[in-house]
C-alpha positions as CSV (number, residue, x, y, z in Angstrom):
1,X,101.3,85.3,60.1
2,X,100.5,81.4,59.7
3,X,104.0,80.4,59.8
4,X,104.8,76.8,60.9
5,X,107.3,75.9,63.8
6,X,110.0,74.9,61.5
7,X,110.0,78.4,59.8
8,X,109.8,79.7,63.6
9,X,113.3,78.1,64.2
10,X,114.7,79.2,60.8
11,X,113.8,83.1,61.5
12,X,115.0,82.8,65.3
13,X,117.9,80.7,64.7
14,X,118.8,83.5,61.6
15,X,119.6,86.2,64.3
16,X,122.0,84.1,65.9
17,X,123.9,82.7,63.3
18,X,123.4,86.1,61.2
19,X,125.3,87.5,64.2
20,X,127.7,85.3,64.0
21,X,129.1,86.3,60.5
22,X,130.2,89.7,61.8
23,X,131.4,88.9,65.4
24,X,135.0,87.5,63.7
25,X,135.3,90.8,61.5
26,X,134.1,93.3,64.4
27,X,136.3,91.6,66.9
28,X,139.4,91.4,64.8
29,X,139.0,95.1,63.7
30,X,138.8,96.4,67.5
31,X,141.5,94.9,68.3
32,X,143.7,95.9,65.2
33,X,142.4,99.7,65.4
34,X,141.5,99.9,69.2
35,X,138.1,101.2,68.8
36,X,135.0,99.9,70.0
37,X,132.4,102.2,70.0
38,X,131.8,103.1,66.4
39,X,130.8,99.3,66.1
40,X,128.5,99.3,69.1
41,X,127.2,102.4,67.5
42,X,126.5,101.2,64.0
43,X,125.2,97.5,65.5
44,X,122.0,98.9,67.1
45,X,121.9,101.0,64.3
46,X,120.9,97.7,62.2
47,X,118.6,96.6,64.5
48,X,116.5,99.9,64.9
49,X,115.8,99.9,61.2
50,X,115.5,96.1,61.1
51,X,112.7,95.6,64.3
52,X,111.2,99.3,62.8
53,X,110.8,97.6,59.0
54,X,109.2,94.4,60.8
55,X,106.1,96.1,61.1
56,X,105.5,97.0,57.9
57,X,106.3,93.7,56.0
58,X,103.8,90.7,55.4
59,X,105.8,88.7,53.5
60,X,107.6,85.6,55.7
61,X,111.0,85.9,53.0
62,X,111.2,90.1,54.5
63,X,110.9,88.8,57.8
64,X,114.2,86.2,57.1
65,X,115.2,89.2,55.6
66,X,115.0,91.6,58.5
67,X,115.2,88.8,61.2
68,X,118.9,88.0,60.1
69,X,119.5,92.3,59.5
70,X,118.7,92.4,63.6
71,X,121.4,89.9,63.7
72,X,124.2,91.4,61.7
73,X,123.3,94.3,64.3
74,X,123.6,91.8,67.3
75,X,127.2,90.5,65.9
76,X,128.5,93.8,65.3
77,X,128.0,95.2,68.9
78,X,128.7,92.1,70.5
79,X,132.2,91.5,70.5
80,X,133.7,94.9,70.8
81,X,130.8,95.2,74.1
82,X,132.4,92.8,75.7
83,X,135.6,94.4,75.2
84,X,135.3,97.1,76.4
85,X,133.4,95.8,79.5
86,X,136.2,93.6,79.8
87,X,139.0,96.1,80.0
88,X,137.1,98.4,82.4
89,X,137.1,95.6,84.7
90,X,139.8,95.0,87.5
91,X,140.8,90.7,86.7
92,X,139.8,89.9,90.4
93,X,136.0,91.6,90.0
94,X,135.5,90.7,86.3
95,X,132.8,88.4,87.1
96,X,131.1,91.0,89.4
97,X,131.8,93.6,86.1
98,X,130.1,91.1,84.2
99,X,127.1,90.5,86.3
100,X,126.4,94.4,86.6
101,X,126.5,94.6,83.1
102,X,123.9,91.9,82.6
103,X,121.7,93.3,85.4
104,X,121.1,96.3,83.8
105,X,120.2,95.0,80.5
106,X,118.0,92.6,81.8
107,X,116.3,94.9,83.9
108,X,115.5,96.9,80.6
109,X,114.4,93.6,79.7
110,X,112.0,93.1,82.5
111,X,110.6,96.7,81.6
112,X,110.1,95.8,77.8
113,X,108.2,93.0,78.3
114,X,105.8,95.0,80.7
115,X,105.4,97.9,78.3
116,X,104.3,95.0,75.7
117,X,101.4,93.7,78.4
118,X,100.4,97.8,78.5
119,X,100.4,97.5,74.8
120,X,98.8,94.5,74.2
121,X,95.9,95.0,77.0
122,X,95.2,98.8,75.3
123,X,94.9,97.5,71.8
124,X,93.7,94.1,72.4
125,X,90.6,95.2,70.1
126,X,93.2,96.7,67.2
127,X,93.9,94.6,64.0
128,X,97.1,97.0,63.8
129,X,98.5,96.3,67.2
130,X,101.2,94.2,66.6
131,X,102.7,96.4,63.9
132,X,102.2,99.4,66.5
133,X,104.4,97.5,69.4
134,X,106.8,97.1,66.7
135,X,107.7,100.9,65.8
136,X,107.5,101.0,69.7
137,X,110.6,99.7,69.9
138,X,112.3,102.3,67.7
139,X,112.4,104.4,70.8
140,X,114.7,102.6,73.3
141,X,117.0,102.1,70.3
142,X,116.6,105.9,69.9
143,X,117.7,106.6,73.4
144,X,120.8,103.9,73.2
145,X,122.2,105.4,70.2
146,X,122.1,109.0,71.7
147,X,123.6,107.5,75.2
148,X,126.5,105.9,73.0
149,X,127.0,109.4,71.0
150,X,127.4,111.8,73.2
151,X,128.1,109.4,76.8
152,X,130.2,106.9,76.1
153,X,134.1,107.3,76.1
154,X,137.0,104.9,75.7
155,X,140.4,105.3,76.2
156,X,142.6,106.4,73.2
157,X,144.8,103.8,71.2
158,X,148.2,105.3,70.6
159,X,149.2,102.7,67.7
160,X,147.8,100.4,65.7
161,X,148.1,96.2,67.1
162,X,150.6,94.5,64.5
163,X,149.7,92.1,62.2
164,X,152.1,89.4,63.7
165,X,150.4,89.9,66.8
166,X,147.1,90.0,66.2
167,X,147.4,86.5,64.8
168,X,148.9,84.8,67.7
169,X,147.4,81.6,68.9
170,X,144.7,81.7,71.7
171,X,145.2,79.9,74.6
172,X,144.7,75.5,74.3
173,X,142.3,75.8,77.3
174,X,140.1,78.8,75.6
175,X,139.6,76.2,72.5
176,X,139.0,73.5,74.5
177,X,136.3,75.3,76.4
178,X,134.6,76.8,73.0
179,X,134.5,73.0,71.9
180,X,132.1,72.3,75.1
181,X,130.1,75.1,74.5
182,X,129.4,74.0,70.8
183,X,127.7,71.0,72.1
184,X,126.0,72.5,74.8
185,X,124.2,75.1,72.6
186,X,123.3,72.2,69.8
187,X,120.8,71.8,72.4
188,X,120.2,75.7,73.4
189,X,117.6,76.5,70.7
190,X,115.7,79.8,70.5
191,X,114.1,80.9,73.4
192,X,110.7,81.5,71.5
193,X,110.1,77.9,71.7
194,X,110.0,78.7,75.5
195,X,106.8,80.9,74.8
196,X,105.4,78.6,71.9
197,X,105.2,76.2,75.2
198,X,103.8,78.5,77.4
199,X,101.1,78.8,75.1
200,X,100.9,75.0,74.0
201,X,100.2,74.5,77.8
202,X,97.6,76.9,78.7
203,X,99.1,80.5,79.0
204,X,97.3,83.1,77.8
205,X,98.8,85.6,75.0
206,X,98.4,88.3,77.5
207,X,100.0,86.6,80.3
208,X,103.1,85.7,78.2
209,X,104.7,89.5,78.5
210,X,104.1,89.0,82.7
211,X,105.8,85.1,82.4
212,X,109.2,87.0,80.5
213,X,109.2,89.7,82.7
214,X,109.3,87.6,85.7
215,X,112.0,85.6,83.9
216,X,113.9,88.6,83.1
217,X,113.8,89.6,86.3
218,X,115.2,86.8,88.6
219,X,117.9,86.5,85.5
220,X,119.0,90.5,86.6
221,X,118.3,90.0,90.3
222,X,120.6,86.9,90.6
223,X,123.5,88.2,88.2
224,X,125.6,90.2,90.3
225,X,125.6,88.0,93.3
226,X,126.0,85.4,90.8
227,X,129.2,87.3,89.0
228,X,130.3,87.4,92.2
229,X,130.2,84.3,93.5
230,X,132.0,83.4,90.2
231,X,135.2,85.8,91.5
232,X,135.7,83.7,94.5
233,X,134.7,80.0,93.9
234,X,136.1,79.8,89.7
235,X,133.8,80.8,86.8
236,X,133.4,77.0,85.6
237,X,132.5,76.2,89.2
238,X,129.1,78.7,88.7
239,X,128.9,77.5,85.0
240,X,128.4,74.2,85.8
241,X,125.7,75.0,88.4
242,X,123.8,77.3,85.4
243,X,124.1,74.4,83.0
244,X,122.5,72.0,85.6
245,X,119.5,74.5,86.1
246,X,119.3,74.7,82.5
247,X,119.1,70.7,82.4
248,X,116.2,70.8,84.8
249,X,114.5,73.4,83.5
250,X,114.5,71.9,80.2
251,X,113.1,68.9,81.5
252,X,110.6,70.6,83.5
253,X,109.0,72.2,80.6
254,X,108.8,68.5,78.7
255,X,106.7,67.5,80.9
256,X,104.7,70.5,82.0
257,X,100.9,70.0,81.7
258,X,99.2,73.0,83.8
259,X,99.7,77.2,83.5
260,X,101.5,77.9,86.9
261,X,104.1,75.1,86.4
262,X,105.1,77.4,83.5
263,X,105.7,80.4,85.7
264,X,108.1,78.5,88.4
265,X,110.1,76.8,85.0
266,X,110.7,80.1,83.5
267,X,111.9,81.9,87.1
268,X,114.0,79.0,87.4
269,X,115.4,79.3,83.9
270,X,116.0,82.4,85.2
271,X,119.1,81.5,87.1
272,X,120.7,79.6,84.3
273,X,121.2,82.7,82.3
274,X,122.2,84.4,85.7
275,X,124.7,82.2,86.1
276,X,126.4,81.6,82.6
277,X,125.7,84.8,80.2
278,X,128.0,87.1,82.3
279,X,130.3,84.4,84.0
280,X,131.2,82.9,80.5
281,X,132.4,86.1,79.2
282,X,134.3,86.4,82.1
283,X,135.5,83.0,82.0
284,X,136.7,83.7,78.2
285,X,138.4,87.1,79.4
286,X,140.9,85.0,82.1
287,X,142.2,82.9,79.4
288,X,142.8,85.6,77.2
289,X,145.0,88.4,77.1
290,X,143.7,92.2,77.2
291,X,145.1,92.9,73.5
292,X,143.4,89.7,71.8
293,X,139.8,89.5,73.4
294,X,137.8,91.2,70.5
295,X,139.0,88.2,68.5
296,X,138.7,85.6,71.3
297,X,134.8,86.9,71.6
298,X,134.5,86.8,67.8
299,X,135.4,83.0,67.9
300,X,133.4,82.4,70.6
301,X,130.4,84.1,69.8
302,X,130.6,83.3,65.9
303,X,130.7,79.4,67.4
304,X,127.7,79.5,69.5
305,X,125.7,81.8,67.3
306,X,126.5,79.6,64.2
307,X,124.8,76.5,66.2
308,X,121.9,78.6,67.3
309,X,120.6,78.1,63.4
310,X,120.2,74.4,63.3
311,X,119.8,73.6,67.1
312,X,116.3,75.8,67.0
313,X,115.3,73.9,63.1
314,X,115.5,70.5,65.0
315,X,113.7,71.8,68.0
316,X,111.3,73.1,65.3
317,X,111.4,69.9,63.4
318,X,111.2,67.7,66.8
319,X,108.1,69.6,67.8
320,X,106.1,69.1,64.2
321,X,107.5,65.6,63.5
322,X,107.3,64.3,67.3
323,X,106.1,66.2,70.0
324,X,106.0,69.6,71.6
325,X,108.3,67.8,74.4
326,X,110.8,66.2,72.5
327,X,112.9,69.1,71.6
328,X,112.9,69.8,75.4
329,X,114.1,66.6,76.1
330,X,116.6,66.5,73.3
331,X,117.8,70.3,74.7
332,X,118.2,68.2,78.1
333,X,120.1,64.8,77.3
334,X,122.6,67.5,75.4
335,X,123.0,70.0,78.5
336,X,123.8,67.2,80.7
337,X,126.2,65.5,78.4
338,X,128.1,69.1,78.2
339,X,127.8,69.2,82.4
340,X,130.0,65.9,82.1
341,X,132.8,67.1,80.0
342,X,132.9,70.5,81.5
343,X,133.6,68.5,85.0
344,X,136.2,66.5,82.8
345,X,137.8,69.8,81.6
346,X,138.6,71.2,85.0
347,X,139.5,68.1,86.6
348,X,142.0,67.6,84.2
349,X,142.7,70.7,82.9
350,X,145.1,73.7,84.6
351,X,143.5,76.1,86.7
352,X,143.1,79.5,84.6
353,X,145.7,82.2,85.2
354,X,143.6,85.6,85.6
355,X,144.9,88.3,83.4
């Protein structure tokens, strides 16, 4: 469509932060009524009609529009997901639960972006084949809505959480951790910027789909073992190892010059998200009690979604105003810095009690 990069990192970072809005509101209400599923439900209900409307709009203000729809979707499944993942999880496997959880939807997305090279090599000569791939993806949201109706149970709720409860304080440790993970995702901008590099260096359009999917698929290959190495060595242990590959990967893609460089930084990135995505939510589930975690996801999520908007503008704005490395750079000098007080925090912090 013409856009610049800085309109790039206003559209992606919308889909966090829009997220972010409703993960508070959708955690706090599965906790007070003990439902999760109507909320999963009506969350990749938004996005179906958000990603199917994309393909029909030309205007860059309906794709803000529709971008940050996809995200009200994203924050109103999120929280109560990880809930209920959460509470079908024995403490002492959570990690494992986790990282099973994470393989399979990263497997899908290893699948997806194979179906798009498919797409992309069969209408490469179509001036409609982006708005085609676009109600393509109406049909896997299709599919999960009807596995959620009629598959999905939870257990029943016999009253409703009181009010005094509900607004209990969460544990020092839990806010102390979110505070970390603010500054590390300053520097985690949108993952398009990844691709926007592939291409800067040399990557054909066609090979991008191939470069995710191999991504996608070292992130699902390494997350159970990953999960599970989590259960026996401390989530913050693994968490600090995913940050450091995040660091380097970072830094590797600064400096790339040459296609196949690309391909080994983005299976490398691959184990960052292996080893934090799952492990994180994890980590977040020890500190907190069973009967407060839709809220304790809310916060978290609502925090690092809110800093998705401005970390990918600067990365945006650091790639027009500098270069297409510096936001790269910037990303890495940040994820390093949050390495440092994440060691701090559990050398002088008390182990977690699991729960």
């Amino acid at each position: 469509m013409g856009l610049d990069k800085a309109f790039i990192g206003l559209s992606e970072g919308l889909v966090t932060s829009g997220s972010s809005i409703f993960r508070v509101v959708a955690g706090l209400l599965t906790d007070k009524l003990g439902k999760k599923k109507p909320f999963i439900f009506l969350g990749y209900f938004f996005s179906l009609i958000a990603r199917f409307l994309l393909a029909f709009t030309t205007l860059g203000s309906a794709v803000l529009g529709l971008r940050f729809l996809d995200g009200v979707g994203k924050g109103m499944k999120d929280s109560p997901k990880d809930a209920l993942i959460a509470d079908s999880t024995d403490e002492k496997s959570r990690g494992r639960g986790f990282g099973i959880a994470r393989m399979l939807d990263t497997f899908g997305s290893v699948v997806g972006p194979l179906a798009l090279f498919g797409l992309l090599y069969f209408l490469k000569d179509s001036q409609l084949k982006y708005q085609i791939i676009l109600v393509f993806t109406a049909v896997p949201l299709l599919i999960t809505l009807a596995i959620l109706k009629f598959k999905v149970r939870e257990a029943a709720v016999s009253e409703k959480m009181p009010e005094a409860h509900l607004s209990a304080t969460l544990p020092k440790r839990f806010y102390i951790f979110l505070g970390i993970m603010f500054l590390f995702s300053l520097g985690n901008s949108s993952d398009a910027f990844l691709i926007l590099r592939a291409q800067d260096v040399g990557v054909t359009l066609l090979a991008i789909p191939l470069v995710y999917a191999l991504f996608n698929f070292v992130y699902a290959s390494a997350s159970v073992p990953l999960g599970s190495l989590s259960d026996r060595i401390g989530r913050e242990k693994v968490i600090m190892l995913g940050w450091l590959a995040y660091a380097l990967s970072y830094l590797g893609f600064a400096f790339a010059d040459t296609s196949y460089q690309i391909w080994l930084l983005f299976a490398f990135y691959g184990l960052y998200y292996a080893t934090t995505e799952g492990v994180a939510k994890a980590f977040v589930a020890d500190m907190v009690s069973a009967d407060h975690r839709g809220r304790a996801y809310g916060i978290y999520k609502t925090t690092v979604g809110l800093v998705a908007l401005p970390a990918s503008f600067i990365a945006g704005f650091l790639w027009d105003k500098i270069s297409p490395s510096a936001p790269f750079l910037f990303s890495a000098i940040l994820s390093f810095a949050s390495l440092f007080l994440l060691i701090l925090f559990v050398r002088f912090s008390s182990p977690v009690r699991l729960q």
